[in-house]
C-alpha positions in Angstrom: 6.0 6.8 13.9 8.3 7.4 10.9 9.9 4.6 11.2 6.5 2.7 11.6 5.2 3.9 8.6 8.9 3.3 6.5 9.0 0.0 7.7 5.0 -0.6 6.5 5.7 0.4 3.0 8.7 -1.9 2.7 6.8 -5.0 3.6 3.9 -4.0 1.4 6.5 -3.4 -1.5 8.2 -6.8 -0.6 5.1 -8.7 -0.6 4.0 -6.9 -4.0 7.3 -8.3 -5.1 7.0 -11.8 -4.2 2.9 -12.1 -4.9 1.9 -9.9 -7.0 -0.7 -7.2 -7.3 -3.5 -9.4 -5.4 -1.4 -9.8 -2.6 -0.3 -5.9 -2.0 -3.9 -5.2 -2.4 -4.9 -7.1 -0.3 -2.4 -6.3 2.7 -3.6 -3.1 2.5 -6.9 -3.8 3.0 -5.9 -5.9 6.0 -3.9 -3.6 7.7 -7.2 -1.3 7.7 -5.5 1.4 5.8 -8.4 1.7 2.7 -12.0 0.8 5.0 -13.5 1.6 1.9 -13.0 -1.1 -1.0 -14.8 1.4 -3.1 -11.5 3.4 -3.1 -9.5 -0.1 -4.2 -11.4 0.6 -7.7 -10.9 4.1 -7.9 -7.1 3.7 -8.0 -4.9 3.3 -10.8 -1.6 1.8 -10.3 -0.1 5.0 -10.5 -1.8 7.2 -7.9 -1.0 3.6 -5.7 2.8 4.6 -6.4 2.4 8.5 -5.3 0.3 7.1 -2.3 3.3 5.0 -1.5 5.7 7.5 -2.2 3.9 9.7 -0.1 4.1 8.1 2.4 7.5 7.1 2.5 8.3 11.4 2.4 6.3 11.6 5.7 
């Protein structure tokens, strides 16, 4: 499951990198991981970064 989740966040941090901020936003939208787009708007970049970094400690 570690593993998993490592190996989610890299590809969402290598997309980012090759698309740009439309593209990470939307693969985490596809990958079902926000349901709520409500929550898209809410975010700044920075609490994306903790969320990502958060997840990367688990």
């Amino acid at each position: 499951m570690v593993l998993w989740r490592r190996h989610f966040v890299l590809s969402i941090l290598r997309e980012w990198l090759l698309f740009g901020d439309r593209a990470l936003w939307r693969t985490v939208v596809d990958n079902n991981l926000v349901q709520n787009q409500g929550i898209l708007s809410q975010l700044d970049f920075k609490s994306f970064i903790m969320f990502i970094l958060g997840f990367i400690k688990v």
